[in-house]
LOGULO-600627 format. One record per residue (C-alpha): residue number from 1; residue in three letters; x, y, z. Coordinates in nm, 4 decimals, always signed. Layout:
N
<tikol><nr>NUM</nr><rest>ALA</rest><u>X</u><v>Y</v><w>Z</w></tikol>
...
//
This chain:
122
<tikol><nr>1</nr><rest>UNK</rest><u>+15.9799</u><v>-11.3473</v><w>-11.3355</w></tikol>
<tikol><nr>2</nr><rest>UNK</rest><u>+15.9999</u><v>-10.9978</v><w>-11.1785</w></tikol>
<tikol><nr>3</nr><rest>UNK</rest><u>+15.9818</u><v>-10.6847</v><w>-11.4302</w></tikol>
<tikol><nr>4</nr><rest>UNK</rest><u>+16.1572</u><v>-10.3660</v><w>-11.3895</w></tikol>
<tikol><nr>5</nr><rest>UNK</rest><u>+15.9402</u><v>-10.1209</v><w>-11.2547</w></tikol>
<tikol><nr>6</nr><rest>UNK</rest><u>+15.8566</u><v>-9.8084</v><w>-11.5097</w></tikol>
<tikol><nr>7</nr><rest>UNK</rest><u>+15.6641</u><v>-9.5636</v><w>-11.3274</w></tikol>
<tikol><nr>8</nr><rest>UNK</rest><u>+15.7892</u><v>-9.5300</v><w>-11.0331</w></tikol>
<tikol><nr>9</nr><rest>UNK</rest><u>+16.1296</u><v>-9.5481</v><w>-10.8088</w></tikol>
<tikol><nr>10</nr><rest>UNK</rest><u>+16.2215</u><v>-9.8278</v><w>-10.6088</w></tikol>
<tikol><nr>11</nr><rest>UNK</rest><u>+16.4960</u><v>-9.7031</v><w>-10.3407</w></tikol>
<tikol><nr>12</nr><rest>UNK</rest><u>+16.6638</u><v>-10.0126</v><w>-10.1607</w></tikol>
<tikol><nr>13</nr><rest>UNK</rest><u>+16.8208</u><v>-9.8375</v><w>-9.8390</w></tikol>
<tikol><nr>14</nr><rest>UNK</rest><u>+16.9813</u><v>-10.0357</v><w>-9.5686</w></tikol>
<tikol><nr>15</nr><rest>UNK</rest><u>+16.8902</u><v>-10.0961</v><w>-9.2052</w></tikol>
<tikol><nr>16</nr><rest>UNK</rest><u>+17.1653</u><v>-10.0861</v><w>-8.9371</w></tikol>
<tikol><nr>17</nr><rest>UNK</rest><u>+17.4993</u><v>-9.9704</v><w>-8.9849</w></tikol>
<tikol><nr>18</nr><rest>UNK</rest><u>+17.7211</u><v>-10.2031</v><w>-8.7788</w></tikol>
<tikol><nr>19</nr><rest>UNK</rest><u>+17.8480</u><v>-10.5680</v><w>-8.7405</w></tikol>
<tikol><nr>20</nr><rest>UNK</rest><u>+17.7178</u><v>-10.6974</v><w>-8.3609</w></tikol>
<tikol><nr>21</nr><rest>UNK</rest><u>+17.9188</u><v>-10.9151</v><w>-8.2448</w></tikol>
<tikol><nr>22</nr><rest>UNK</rest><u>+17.9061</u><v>-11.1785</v><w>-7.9621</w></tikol>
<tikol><nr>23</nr><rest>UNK</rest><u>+17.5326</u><v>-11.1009</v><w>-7.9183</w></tikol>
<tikol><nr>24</nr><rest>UNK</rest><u>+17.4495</u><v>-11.4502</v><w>-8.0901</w></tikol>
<tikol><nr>25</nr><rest>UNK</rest><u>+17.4564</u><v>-11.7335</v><w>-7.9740</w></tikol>
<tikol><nr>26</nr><rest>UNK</rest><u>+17.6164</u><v>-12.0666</v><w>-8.1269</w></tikol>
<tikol><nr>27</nr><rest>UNK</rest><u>+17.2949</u><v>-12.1705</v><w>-8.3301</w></tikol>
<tikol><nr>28</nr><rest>UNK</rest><u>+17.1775</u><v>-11.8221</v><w>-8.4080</w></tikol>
<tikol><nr>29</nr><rest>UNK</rest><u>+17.3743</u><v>-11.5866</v><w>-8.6925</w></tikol>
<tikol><nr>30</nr><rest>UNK</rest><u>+17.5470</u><v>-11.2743</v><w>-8.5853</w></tikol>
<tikol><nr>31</nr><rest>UNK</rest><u>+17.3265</u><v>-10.9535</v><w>-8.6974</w></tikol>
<tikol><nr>32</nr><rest>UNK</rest><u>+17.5412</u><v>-10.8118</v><w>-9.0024</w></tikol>
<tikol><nr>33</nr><rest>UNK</rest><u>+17.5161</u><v>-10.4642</v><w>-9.1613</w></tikol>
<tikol><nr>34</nr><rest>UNK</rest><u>+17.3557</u><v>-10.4826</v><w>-9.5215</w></tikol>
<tikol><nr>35</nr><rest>UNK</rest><u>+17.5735</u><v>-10.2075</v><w>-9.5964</w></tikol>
<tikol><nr>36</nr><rest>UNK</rest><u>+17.8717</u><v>-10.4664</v><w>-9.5675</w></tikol>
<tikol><nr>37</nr><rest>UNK</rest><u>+17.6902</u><v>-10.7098</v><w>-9.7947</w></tikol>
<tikol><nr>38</nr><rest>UNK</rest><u>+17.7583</u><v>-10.7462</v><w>-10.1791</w></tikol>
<tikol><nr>39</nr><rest>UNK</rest><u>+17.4532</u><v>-10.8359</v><w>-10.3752</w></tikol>
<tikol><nr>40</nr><rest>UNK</rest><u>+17.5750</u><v>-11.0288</v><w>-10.6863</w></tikol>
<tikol><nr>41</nr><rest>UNK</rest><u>+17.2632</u><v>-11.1442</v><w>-10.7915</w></tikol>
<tikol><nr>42</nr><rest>UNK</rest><u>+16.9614</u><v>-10.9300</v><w>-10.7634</w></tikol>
<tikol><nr>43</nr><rest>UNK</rest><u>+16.5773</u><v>-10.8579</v><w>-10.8585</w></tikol>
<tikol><nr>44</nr><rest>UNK</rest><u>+16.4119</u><v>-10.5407</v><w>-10.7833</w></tikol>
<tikol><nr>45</nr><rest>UNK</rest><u>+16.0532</u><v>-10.5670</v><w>-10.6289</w></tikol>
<tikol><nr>46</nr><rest>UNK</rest><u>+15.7831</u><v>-10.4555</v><w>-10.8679</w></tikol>
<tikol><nr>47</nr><rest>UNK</rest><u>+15.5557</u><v>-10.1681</v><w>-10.7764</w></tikol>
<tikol><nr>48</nr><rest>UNK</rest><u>+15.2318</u><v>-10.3116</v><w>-10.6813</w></tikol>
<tikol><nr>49</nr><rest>UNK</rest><u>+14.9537</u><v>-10.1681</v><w>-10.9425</w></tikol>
<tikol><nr>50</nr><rest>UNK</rest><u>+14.7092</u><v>-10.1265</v><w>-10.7044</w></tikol>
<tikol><nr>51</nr><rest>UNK</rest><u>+14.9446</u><v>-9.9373</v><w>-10.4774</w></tikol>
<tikol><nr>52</nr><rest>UNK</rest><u>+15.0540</u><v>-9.7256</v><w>-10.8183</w></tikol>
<tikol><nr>53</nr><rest>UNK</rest><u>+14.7576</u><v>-9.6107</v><w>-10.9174</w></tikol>
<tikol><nr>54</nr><rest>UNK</rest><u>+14.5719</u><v>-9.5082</v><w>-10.5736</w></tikol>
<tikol><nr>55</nr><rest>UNK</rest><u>+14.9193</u><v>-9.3017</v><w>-10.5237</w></tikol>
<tikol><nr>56</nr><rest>UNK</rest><u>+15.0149</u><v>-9.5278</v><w>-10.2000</w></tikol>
<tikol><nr>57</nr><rest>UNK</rest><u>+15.3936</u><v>-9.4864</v><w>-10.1116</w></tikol>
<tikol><nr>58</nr><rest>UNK</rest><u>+15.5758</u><v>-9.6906</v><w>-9.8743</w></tikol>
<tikol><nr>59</nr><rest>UNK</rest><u>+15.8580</u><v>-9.9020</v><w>-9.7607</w></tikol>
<tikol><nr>60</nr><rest>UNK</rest><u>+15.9299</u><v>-10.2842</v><w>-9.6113</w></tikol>
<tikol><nr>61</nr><rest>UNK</rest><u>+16.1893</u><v>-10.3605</v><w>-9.3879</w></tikol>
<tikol><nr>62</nr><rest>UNK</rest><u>+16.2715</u><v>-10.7890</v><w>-9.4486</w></tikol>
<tikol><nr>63</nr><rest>UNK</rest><u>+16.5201</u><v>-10.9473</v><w>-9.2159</w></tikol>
<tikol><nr>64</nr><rest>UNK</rest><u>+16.6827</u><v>-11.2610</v><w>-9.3878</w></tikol>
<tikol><nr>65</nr><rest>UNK</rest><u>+16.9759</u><v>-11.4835</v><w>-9.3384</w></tikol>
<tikol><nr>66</nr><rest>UNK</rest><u>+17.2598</u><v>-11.4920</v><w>-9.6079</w></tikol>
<tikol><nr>67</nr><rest>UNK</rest><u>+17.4188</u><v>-11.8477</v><w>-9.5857</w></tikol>
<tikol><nr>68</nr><rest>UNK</rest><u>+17.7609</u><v>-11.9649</v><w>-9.6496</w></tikol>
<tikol><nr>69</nr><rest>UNK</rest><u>+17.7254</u><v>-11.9916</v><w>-10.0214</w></tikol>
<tikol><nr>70</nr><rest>UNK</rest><u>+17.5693</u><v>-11.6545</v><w>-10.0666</w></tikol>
<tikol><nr>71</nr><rest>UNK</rest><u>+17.1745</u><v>-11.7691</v><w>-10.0715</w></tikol>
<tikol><nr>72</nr><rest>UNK</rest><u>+16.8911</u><v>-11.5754</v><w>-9.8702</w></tikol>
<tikol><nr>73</nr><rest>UNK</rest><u>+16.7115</u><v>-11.7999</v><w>-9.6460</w></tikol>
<tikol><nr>74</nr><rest>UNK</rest><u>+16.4341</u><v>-11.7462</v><w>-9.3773</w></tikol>
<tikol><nr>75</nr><rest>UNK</rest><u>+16.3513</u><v>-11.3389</v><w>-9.4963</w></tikol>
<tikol><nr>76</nr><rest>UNK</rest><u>+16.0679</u><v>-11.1858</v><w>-9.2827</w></tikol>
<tikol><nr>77</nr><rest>UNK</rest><u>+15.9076</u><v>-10.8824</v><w>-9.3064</w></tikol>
<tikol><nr>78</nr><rest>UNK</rest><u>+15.9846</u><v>-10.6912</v><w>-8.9772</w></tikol>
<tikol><nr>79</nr><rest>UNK</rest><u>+15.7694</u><v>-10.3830</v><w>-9.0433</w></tikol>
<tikol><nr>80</nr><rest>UNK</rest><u>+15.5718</u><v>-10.2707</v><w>-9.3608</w></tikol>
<tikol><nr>81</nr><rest>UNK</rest><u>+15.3027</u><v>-10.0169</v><w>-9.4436</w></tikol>
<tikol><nr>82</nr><rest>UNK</rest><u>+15.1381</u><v>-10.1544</v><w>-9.6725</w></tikol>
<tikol><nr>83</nr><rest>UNK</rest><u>+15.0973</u><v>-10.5674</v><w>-9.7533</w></tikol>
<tikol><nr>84</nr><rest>UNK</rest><u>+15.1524</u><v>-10.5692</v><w>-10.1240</w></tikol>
<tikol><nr>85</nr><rest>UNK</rest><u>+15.5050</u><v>-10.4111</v><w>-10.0284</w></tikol>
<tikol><nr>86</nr><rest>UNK</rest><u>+15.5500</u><v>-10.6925</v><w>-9.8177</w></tikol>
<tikol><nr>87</nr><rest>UNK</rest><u>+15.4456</u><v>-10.9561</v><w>-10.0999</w></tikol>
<tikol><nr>88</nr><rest>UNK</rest><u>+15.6568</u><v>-10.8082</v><w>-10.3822</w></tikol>
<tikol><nr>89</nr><rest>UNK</rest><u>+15.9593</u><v>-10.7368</v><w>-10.1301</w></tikol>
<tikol><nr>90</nr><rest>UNK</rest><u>+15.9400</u><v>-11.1335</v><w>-10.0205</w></tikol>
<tikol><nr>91</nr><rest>UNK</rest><u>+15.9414</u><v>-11.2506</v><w>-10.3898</w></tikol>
<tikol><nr>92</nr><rest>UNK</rest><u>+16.2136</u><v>-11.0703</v><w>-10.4703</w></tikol>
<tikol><nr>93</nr><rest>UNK</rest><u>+16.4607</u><v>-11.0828</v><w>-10.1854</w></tikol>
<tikol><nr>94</nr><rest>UNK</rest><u>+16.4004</u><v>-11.5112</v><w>-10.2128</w></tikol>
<tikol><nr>95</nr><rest>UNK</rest><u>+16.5894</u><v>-11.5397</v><w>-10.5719</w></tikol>
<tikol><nr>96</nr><rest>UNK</rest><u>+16.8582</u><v>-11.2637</v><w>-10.3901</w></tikol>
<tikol><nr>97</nr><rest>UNK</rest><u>+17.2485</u><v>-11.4217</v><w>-10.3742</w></tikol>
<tikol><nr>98</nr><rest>UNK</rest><u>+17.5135</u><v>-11.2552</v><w>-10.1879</w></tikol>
<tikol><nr>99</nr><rest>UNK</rest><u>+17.8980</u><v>-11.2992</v><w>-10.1805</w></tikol>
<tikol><nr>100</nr><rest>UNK</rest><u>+17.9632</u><v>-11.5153</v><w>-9.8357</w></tikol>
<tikol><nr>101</nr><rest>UNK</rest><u>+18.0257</u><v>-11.3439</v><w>-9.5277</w></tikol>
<tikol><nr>102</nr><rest>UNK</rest><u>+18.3882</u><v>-11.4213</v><w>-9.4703</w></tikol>
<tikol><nr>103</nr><rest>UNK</rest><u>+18.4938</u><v>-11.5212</v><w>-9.0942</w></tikol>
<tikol><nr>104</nr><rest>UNK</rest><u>+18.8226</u><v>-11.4563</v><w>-8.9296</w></tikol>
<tikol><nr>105</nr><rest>UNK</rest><u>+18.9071</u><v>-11.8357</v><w>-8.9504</w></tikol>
<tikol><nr>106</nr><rest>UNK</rest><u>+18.8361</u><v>-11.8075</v><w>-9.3583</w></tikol>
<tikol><nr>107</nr><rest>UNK</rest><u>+18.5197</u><v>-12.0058</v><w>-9.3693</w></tikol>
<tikol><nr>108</nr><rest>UNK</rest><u>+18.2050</u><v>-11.8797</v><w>-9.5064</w></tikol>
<tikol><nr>109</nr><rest>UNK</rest><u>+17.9517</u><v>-11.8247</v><w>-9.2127</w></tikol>
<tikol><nr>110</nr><rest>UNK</rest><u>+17.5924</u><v>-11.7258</v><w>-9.2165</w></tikol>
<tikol><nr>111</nr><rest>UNK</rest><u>+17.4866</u><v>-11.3991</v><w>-9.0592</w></tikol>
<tikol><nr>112</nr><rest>UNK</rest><u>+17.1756</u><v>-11.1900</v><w>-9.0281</w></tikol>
<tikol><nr>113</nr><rest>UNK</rest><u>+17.0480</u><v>-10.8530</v><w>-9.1728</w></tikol>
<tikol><nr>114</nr><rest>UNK</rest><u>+16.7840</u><v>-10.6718</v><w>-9.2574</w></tikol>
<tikol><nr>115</nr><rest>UNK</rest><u>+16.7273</u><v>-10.4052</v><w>-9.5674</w></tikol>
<tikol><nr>116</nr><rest>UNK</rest><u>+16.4489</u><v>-10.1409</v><w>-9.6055</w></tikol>
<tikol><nr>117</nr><rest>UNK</rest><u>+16.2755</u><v>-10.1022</v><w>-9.9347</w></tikol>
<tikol><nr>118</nr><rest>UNK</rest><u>+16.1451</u><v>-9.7691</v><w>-10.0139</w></tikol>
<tikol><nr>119</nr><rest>UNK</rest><u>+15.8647</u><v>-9.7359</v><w>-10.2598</w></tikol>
<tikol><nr>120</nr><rest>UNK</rest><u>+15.7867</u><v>-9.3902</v><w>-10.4099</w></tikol>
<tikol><nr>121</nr><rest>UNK</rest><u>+15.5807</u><v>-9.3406</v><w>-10.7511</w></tikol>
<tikol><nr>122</nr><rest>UNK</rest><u>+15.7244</u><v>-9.0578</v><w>-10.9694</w></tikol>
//
C-alpha cells in the first residue's frame, strides 16, 4: 500500500490540453486531455527516500489508457528524470480508476492520456 508523502510535495499537473480527434485509428484510443478526466479513485506516488534525502527533484510524464469501466491499463513512462520517479509513478497510476470517457453514441469508450507528476521536497 502507498503512504502519503510527509516531507515533501507531490504536484500532479496534466499534459495536453485538448481532445484529438480522428487522429486514431479503429484499434487505437483517441488521445484525451487529462484535464477532462475525473479521477475517482486515486493514490499519490510516494517520494522516493533516496531521491528525498540527496535533495533530487523531478517529474514523470506516464501515458496510460483509461478503459470503458474507468480502469488504467497499459501506463508508460514517456519521459522521466530520474528512475525511482518512474517506479513510484507506475505503482501508483496502476490501482488509478477514472469515470468512463463518455462517447457521442452513449457508450463508454477507451481513450488515451498522459499526466505529468511533479516531485519537489519542501
Amino acid at each position: 500500500m502507498m503512504k502519503l508523502i510527509s516531507k515533501a510535495a507531490l504536484i500532479a499537473t496534466v499534459a495536453g490540453s485538448s481532445l484529438i480527434a480522428g487522429a486514431a485509428h479503429a484499434q487505437e484510443p483517441a488521445m484525451y486531455s487529462s484535464k477532462n478526466l475525473r479521477a475517482v479513485a486515486q493514490t499519490v506516488p510516494e517520494y522516493p527516500r533516496q531521491a528525498e534525502l540527496s535533495g533530487i527533484e523531478g517529474y514523470t510524464v506516464v501515458e496510460f489508457t483509461v478503459m470503458p469501466d474507468g480502469s488504467v491499463a497499459e501506463p508508460t513512462v514517456r519521459d522521466s528524470n530520474y528512475r525511482g520517479f518512474s517506479r513510484v509513478t507506475m505503482e501508483a497510476i496502476e490501482n488509478w480508476k477514472f469515470e468512463p470517457v463518455i462517447a457521442d453514441a452513449g457508450e463508454a469508450v477507451p481513450v488515451r492520456s498522459a499526466m505529468r507528476f511533479s516531485f519537489v521536497g519542501q
